[in-house]
ZAMARGU-4260 file (C-alpha; in steps of 0.2 Angstrom, whole numbers, plus 5000, padded with zeros to 4 digits):
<rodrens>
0) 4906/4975/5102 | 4902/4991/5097 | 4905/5007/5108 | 4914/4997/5118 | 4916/5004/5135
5) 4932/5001/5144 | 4930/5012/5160 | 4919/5016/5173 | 4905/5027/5163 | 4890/5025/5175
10) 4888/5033/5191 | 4887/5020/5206 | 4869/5020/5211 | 4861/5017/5230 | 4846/5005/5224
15) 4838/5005/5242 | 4830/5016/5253 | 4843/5021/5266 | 4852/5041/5266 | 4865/5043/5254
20) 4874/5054/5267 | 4880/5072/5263 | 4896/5081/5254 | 4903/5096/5252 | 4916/5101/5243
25) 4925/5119/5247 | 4929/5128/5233 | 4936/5123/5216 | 4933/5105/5223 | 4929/5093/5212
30) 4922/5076/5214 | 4929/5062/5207 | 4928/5043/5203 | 4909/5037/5200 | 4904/5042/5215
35) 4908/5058/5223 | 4907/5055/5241 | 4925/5054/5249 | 4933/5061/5234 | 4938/5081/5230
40) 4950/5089/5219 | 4954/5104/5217 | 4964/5117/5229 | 4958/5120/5248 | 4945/5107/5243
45) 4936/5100/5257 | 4928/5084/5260 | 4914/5080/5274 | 4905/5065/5275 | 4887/5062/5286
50) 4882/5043/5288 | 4865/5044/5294 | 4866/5025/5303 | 4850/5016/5302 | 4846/4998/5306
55) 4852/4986/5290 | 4838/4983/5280 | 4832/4966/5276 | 4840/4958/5265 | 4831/4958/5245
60) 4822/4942/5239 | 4837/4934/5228 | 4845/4938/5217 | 4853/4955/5220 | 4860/4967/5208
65) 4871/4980/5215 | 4876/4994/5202 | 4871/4996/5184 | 4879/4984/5171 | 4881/4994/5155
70) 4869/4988/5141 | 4877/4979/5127 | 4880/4991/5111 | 4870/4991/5094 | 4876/4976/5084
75) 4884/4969/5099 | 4896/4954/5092 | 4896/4941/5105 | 4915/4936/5102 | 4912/4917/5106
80) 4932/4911/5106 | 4934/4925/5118 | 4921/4920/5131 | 4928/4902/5131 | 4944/4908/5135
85) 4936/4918/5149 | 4924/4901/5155 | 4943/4890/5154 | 4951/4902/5165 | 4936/4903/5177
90) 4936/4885/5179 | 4956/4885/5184 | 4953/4898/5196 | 4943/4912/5201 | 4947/4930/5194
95) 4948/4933/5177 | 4957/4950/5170 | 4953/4956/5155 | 4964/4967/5147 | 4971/4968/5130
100) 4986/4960/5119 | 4987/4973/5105 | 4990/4990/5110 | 4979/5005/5109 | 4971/5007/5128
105) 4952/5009/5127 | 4939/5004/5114 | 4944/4986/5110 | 4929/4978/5123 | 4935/4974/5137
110) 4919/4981/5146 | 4907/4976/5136 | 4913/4960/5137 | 4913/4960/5157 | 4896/4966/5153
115) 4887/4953/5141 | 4896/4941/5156 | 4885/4948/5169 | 4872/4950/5159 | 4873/4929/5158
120) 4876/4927/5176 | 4859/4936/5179 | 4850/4926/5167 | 4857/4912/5174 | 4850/4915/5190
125) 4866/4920/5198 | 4861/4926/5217 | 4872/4939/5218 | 4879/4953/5203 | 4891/4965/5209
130) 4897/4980/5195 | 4907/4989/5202 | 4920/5005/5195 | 4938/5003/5202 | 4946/5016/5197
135) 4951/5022/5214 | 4948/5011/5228 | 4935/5021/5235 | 4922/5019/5221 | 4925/4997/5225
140) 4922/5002/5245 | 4907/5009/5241 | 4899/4996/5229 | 4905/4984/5243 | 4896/4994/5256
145) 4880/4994/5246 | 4882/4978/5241 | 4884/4973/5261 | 4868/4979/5266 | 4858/4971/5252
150) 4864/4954/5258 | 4861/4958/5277 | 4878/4960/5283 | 4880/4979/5286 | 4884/4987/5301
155) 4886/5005/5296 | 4904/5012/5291 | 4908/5010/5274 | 4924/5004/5274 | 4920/4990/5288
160) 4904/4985/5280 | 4915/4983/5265 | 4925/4971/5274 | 4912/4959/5280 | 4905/4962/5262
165) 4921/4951/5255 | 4923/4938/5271 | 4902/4935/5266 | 4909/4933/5247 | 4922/4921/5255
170) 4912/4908/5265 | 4895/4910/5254 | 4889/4895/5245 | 4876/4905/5236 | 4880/4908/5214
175) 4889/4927/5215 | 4898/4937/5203 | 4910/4954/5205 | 4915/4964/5191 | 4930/4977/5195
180) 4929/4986/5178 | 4944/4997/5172 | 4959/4995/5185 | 4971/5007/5186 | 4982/5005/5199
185) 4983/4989/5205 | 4990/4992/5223 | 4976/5003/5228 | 4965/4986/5225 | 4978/4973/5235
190) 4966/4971/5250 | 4950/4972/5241 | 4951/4959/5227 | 4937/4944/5233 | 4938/4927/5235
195) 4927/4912/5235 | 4931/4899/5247 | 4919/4886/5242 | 4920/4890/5225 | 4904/4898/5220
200) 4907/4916/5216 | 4920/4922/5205 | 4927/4940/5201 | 4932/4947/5182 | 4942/4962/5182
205) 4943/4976/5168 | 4960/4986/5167 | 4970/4993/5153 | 4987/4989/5160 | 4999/4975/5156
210) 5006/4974/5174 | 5012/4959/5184 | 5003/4964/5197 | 4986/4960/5191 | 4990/4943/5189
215) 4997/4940/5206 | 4987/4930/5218 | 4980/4918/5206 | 4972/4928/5194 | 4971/4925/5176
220) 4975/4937/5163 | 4964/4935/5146 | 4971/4946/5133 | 4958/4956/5123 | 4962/4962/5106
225) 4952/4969/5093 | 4938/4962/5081 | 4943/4948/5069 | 4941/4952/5050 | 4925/4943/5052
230) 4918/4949/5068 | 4920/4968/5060 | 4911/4964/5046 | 4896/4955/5053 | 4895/4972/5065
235) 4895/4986/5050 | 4884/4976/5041 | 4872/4971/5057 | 4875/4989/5062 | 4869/4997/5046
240) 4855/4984/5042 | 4848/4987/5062 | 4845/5006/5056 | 4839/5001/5038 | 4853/5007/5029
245) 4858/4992/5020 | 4860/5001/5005 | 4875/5010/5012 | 4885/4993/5012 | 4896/4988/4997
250) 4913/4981/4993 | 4921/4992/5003 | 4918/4985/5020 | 4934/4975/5022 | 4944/4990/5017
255) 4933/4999/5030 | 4937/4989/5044 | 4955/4986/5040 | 4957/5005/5041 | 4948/5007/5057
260) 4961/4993/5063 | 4944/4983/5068 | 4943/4993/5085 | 4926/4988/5091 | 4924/5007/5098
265) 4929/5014/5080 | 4919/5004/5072 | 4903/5011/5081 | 4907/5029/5078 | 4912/5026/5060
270) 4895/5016/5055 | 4884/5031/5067 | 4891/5044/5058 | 4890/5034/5039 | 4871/5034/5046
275) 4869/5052/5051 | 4876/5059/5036 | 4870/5044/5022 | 4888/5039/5017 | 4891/5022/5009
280) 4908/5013/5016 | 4916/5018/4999 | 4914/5036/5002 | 4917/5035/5023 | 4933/5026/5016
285) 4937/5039/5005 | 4935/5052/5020 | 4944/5042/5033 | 4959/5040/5022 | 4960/5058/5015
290) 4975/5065/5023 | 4968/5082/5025 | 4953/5075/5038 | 4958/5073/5057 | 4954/5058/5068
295) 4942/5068/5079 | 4934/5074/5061 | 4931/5054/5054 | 4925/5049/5071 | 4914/5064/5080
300) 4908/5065/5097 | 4890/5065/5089 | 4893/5049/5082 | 4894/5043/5100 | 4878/5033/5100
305) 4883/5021/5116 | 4886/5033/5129 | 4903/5030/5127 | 4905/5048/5134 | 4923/5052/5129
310) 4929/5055/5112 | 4938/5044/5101 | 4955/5052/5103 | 4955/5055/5121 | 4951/5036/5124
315) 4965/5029/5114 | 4976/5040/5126 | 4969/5041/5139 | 4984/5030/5147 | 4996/5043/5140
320) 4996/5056/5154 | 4998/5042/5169 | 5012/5036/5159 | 5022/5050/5159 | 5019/5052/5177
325) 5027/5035/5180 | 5042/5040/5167 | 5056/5044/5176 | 5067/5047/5159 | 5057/5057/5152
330) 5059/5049/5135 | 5041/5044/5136 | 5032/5056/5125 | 5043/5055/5112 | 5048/5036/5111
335) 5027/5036/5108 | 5029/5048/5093 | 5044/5040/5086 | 5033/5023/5086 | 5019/5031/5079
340) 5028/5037/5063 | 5033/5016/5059 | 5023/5004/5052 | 5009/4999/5066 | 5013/4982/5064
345) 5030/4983/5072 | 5048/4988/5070 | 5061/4979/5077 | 5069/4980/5095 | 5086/4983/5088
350) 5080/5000/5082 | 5082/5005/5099 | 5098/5003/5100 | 5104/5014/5084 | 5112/5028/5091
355) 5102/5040/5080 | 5086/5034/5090 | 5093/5037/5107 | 5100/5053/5103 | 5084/5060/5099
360) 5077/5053/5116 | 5091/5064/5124 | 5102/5073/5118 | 5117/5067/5126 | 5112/5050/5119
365) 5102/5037/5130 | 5106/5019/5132 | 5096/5005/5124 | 5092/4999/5144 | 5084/5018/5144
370) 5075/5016/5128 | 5067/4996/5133 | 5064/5001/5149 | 5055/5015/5143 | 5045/5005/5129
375) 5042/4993/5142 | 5034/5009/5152 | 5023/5013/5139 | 5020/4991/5137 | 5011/4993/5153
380) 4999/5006/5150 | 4993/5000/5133 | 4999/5012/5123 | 5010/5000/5111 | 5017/4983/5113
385) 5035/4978/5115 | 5039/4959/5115 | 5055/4953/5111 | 5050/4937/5107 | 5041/4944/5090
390) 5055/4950/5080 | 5056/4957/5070 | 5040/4965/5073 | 5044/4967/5091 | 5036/4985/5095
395) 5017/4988/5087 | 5005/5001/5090 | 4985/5001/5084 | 4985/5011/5068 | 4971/5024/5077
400) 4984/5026/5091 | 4997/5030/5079 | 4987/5044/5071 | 4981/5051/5087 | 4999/5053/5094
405) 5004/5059/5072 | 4991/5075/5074 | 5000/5079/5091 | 5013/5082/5085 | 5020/5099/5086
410) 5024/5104/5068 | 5043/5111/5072 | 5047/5093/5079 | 5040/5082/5065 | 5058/5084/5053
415) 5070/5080/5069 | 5058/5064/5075 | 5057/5058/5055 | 5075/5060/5049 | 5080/5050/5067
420) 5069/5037/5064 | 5075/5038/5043 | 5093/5035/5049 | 5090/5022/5062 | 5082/5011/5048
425) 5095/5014/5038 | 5109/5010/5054 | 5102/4994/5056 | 5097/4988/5039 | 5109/4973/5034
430) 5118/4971/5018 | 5114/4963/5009 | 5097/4960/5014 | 5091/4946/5005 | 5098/4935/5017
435) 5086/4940/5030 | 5072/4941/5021 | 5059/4944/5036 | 5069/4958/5042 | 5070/4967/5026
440) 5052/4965/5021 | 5050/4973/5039 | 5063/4987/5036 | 5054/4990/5019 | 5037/4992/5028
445) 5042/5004/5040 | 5051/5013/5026 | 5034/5014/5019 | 5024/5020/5033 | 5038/5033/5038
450) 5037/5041/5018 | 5018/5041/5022 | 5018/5052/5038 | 5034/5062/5033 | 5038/5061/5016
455) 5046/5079/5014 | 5056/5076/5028 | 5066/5064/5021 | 5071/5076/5007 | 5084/5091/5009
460) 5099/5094/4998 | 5099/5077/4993 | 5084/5061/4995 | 5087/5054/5013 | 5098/5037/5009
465) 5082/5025/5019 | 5075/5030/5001 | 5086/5022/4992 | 5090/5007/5005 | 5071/5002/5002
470) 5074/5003/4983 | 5088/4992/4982 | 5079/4979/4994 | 5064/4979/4984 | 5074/4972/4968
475) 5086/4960/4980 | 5069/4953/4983 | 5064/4951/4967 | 5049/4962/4968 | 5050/4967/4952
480) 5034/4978/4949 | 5033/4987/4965 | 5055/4991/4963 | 5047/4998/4946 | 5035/5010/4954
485) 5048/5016/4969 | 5060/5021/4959 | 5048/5031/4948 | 5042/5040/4960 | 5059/5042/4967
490) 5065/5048/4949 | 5056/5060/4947 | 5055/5066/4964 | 5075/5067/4964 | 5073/5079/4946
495) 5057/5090/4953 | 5067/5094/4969 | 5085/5092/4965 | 5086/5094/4944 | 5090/5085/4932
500) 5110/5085/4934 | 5109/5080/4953 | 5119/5065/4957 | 5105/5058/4964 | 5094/5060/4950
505) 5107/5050/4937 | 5108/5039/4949 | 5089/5035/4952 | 5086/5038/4934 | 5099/5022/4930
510) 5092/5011/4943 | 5073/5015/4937 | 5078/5009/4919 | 5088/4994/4925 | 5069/4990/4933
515) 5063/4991/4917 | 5074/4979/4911 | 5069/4967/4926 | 5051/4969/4922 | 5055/4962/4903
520) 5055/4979/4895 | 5073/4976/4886 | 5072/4990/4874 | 5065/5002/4886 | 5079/5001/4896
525) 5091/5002/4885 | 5084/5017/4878 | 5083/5025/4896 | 5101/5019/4901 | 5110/5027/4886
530) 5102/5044/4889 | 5109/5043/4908 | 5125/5037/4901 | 5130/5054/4890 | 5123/5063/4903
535) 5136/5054/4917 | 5150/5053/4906 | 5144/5075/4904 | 5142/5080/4920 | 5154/5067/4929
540) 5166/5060/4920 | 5168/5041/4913 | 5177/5037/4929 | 5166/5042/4941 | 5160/5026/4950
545) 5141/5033/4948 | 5146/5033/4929 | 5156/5016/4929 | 5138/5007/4936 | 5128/5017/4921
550) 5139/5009/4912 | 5137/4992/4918 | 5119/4993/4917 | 5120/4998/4901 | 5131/4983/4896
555) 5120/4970/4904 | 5104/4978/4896 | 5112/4975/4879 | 5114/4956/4885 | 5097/4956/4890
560) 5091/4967/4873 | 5101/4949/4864 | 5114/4963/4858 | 5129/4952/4864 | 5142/4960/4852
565) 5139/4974/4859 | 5139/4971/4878 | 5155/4964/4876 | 5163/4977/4871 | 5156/4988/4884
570) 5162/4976/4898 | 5179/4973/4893 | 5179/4990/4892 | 5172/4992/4909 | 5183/4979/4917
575) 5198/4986/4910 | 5194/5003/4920 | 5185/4996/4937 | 5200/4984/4938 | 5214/5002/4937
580) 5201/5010/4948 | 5196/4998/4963 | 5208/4981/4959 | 5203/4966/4954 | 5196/4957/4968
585) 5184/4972/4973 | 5165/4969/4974 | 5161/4979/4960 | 5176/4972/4949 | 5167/4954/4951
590) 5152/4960/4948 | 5159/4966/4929 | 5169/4950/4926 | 5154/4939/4931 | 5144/4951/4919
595) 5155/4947/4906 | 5157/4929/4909 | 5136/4927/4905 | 5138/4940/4890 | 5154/4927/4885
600) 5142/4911/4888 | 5127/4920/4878 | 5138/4924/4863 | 5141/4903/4863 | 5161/4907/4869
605) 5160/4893/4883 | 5178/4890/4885 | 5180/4908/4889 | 5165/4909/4899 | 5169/4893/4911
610) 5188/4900/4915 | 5180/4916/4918 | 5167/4911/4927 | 5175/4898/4937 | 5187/4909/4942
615) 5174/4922/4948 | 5164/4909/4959 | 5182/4907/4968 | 5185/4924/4971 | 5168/4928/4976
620) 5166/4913/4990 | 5184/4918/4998 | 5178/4935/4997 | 5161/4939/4999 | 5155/4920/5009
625) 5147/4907/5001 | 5128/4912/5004 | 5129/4932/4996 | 5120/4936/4982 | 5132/4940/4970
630) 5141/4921/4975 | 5128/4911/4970 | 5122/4921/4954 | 5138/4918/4952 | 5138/4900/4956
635) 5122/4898/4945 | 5130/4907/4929 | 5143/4892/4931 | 5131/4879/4930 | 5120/4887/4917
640) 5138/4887/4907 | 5141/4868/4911 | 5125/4865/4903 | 5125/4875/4888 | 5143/4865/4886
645) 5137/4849/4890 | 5143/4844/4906 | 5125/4842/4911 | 5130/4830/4926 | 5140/4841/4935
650) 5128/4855/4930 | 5115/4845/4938 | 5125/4842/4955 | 5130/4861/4956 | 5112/4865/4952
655) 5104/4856/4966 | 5115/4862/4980 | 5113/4879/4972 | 5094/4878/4975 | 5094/4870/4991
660) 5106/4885/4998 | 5097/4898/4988 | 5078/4890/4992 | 5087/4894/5011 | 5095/4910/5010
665) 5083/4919/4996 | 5067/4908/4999 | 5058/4896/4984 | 5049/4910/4977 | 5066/4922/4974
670) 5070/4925/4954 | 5088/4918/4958 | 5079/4902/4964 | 5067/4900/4950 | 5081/4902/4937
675) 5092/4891/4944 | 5077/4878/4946 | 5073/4879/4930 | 5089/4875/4923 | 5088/4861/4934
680) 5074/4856/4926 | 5084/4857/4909 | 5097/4845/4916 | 5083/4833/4919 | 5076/4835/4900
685) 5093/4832/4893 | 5096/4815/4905 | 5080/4807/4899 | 5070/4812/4917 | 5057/4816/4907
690) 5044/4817/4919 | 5053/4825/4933 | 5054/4839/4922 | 5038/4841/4919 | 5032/4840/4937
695) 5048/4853/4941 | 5043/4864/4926 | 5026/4863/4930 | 5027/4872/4950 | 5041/4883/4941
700) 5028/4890/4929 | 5014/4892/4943 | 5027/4900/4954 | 5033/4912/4940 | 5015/4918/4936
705) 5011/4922/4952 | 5027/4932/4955 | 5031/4941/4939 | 5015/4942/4933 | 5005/4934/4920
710) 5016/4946/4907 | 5032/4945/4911 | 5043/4938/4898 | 5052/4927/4910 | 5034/4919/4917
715) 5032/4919/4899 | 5047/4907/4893 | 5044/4898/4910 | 5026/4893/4903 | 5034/4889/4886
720) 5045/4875/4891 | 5030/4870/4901 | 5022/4870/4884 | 5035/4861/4875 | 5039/4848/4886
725) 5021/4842/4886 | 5021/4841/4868 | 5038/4832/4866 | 5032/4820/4881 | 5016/4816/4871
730) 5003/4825/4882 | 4997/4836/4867 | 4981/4841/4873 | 4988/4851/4889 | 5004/4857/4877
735) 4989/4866/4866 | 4979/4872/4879 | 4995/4880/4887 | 5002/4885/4871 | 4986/4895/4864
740) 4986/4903/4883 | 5004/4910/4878 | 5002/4912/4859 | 5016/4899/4855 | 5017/4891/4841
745) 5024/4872/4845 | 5026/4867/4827 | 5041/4880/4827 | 5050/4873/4844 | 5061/4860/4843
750) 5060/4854/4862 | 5062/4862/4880 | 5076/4876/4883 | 5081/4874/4865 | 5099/4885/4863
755) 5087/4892/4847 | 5073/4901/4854
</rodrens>
């Protein structure tokens, strides 16, 4: 719906021959409203109205029209779903208000929908069409008025011929709609909103506010969001195919509308200017997202081919000024940029909590009733959307919104504003976070979007810890290939603009190579973490807890490089001085024990592997809780030592309460959970469930592709004991289809998680 107009563009009209009356406004007056007569602003403004009084006129042969229902836009899209909702709620009752779920205030079609309504009530031989602007009361009056003498019951005052207008509207049995498009304040409408006592007429309202009092007395509130996926790209490719630019269209459009949010109004300006100027969807893309181009640039006010008659950035905010008027904390303007520099999809409530948030709303702190009440504020005006009931995403904006408010930003306040909303992140980010997986994805995302708008900001003497909060989360999750590229980027952002002997920069620099070792690049990351390792031992000393993790990390890349021997060593060394430094039951003690437990269980020392082992599952559940991530990695080094000893029974019981807690806790898909699975799948091998196995190995090796990648050396072996276990259960056809996909040779595997490979 295209050019979607969502206030009161055109000027009421006076379609039959009587006076207009007169006005005149002293000086500086201005009128306002759609139609001038009553209304002046403007100081020592004066207002005089002259009603010349005729007889009523007779009544127009039905049907009547009274004012002018904007045409439907270029490419209009009918939104069928959303007109079904509108015929439902008309059936219950008799007003419908239309007005938006998803934030942004103007350009999502409200009106237009109001209008391809009327336009259906007229071809449906409705009697009576009324559109009328409301956003003051005085422009309603006077459509009423006019719309009193068309049907016969006008006596000459406005305001009184309004009046029998609606009591004619009440008791009428003829077909009649009224449209009330764009409603500002709906107190100024209490005694004018029509009824139909016979049930023939009914009344759809436009507003942009999310108010309870549009919905008292009955009314029905439909919530009006932006295109679907779908519905924006049958409008730029109807839009450009209409002017016969097809060949502007290519495989850009998704990424087109997904930019543009699918906001019907930005849509239309986009795919006029792609016309005026001959630019395919790539290349408008490439424009829109280039961070040195404005809003008001991407979407010109000549690329208003509706009539719209606002531009693109006034429209989304046109809700802003009101708001502040109605904010008696004065928090209003900058909880809206604070939202704005997050992810568009939502943040969570909490945030406004955080004590570094409400400080930067005043700076003797506000309280987090202040800070709801004043989202709640800008809730009501359409300018973001703050439910509770969807956390984490509990407070969203529309992306065009959010860079509107962005490039109003004075320049002096955009570091305070940043490094508030950096260390409220960071203030109500949990640890660990993989227990709360939805939370942290969220966290992550707003991480992102803040980097995005204010990247520098969260750089000074040192990188701005939310940096390294997101990093940390990306590997908890298991993401392994966007952890890799984070902490690339964050490496050699922390050696450009800190140097290479920071602490930050060691620091980042041994996290980025333990990626590598997650992503299967063994060598590498030993490579990388012994470089970092002089340099800590260098510039820090070997007890320094930055140089004691190098140190770990470089133990367990040897373990994972198969150079057991020689993370042995390391560890007991470790261990030896984490356990002088921090005691024995410290987090980062039981991290190096259960470190060396596995390099003890790889080298084939079971014995010592289990009592070390056993011991650290013990600690770590009376100390850490049974569902943290370092317990059951724990817990699933024990059972993999069970099985490698032979106690496949007990292996198999720990194994399948390990998944079913770690399936809860981590989700299905998290590496923790496909390791642990596919040991379970071992167990099964070695107890003759032969084809439980496979089935098992069978979703492991899907699941591992499409989470490590098709490369990764752990999807890899996951899709060789697939391999094998087909051959050594007779289905050799799918063992040697899968095996030439992986380059294995089966003649040279003795069977499914062999101890030999």
């Amino acid at each position: 719906m295209a050019g979607a107009k969502d206030a009161g563009e055109s000027r009421p009209r006076w379609p039959w021959g009587r006076s207009e009356g007169r006005m005149r406004v002293g000086a500086g007056g201005v009128g306002a409203g759609g139609s001038i007569e009553g209304s002046a602003l403007g100081e020592h403004s004066r207002v005089a109205n002259i009603h010349l009084h005729e007889a009523p006129a007779k009544p127009a042969a039905w049907p009547v029209q009274v004012g002018q229902v904007p045409a439907l836009a270029s490419a209009f899209q009918p939104r069928r779903a959303l007109r079904e909702r509108v015929e439902e709620a008309r059936a219950d009752g008799g007003t419908v208000v239309l007005t938006q779920v998803l934030s942004g205030g103007g350009g999502v079609g409200k009106t237009q929908l109001a209008a391809a309504c009327a336009c259906d009530a007229v071809a449906e031989g409705y009697d009576l069409v009324v559109w009328a602007a409301a956003t003051e009361a005085q422009q309603v009056i006077t459509q009423y008025a006019q719309a009193a003498a068309r049907v016969g019951v006008a006596g000459g005052d406005p305001e009184a011929d309004a009046r029998l207008f609606l009591q004619w509207l009440a008791t009428t049995s003829r077909r009649w709609l009224v449209v009330l498009d764009d409603v500002t304040d709906p107190a100024v409408l209490t005694s004018w909103w029509p009824a139909s006592h016979t049930g023939s007429g009914w009344v759809l309202a436009t507003t942009r506010l999310k108010d309870a009092r549009m919905t008292g007395g009955g009314r029905a509130r439909i919530d009006i969001d932006v295109y679907t996926p779908g519905e924006a790209r049958t409008f730029v490719e109807a839009r450009l195919t209409g002017e016969g630019m097809e060949h502007l269209l290519d495989e850009r459009v998704p990424g087109l509308a997904a930019a543009l949010g699918c906001l019907p109004l930005a849509l239309s300006h986009a795919t006029a200017y792609m016309i005026n100027e001959e630019l395919t969807c790539a290349a408008y893309l490439a424009l829109f997202t280039d961070h040195r181009t404005s809003l008001e640039e991407a979407l010109p006010e000549s690329a208003d081919t509706e009539g719209y008659g606002r531009q693109i950035t006034t429209t989304l905010l046109l809700s802003l000024e009101a708001a502040q008027a109605a904010d008696t904390t004065g928090f209003a303007t900058t909880a809206l940029r604070l939202v704005a520099l997050l992810d568009p999809s939502g943040h969570p409530h909490a945030l406004w909590s955080a004590p570094p948030l409400l400080g930067c709303l005043a700076p003797e702190a506000a309280t987090p009733d202040q800070a709801h009440r004043t989202l709640r504020l800008l809730h009501r005006y359409a300018l973001i959307t703050c439910d509770t009931r969807a956390e984490p995403r509990a407070v969203r904006i529309h992306a065009l919104t959010a860079r509107a408010v962005r490039e109003r930003i004075p320049h002096a306040r955009l570091p305070g504003l940043a490094r508030a909303a950096a260390d409220a992140l960071v203030h109500v980010w949990p640890c660990p976070d993989p227990l709360s997986p939805d939370l942290a994805a969220t966290l992550r995302a707003n991480t992102d979007a803040l980097a995005d708008h204010a990247y520098d900001c969260l750089w000074d003497s040192a990188h701005h810890p939310v940096l390294h909060r997101t990093g940390d989360s990306l590997r908890g999750a298991g993401l392994v290939a966007p952890a890799l590229a984070h902490w690339h980027r964050i490496a050699a952002d922390c050696e450009r603009l800190l140097g290479p002997e920071h602490l930050d920069t060691l620091v980042a620099r041994s996290v980025l190579a333990s990626c590598h070792a997650e992503a299967g690049r063994a060598e590498e990351a030993v490579s990388r973490l012994e470089r970092v390792a002089d340099d800590c031992e260098r510039l820090l000393g070997a007890g320094h807890p930055a140089a004691l993790a190098v140190r770990n990390n470089l133990a367990t890349a040897y373990g994972n490089a198969g150079r057991v021997a020689e993370a042995i060593v390391l560890h007991r060394g470790l261990l030896a001085d984490c356990r002088q430094q921090f005691g024995d039951r410290h987090p980062h003690t039981l991290t190096v024990r259960n470190n060396l437990a596995a390099a003890y269980r790889d080298a084939g020392h079971l014995a010592a592997a289990i009592a070390m082992q056993e011991q650290v599952v013990a600690d770590s559940e009376r100390l850490l809780g049974d569902g943290h991530p370092d317990t059951l990695d724990a817990r699933g080094n024990l059972a993999e030592c069970y099985v490698r000893a032979g106690f496949v029974e007990e292996a198999t019981r720990r194994l399948q309460w390990l998944i079913a807690d770690s399936d809860r806790l981590l989700g299905g898909g998290h590496p923790a959970t496909l390791r642990a699975r596919d040991n379970l799948a071992r167990c099964y091998w070695l107890e003759g469930r032969e084809e439980e196995a496979i089935r098992l190995l069978e979703d492991i090796a899907a699941d591992g592709r499409r989470l490590l990648g098709e490369r990764h050396p752990t999807a890899s072996e996951y899709g060789r004991n697939l391999a094998v276990a087909y051959w050594k259960g007779g289905r050799r056809e799918e063992a040697v289809r899968l095996a030439r996909e992986l380059g294995v040779d089966l003649g040279r595997v003795p069977g499914p998680h062999s101890d030999d490979h």
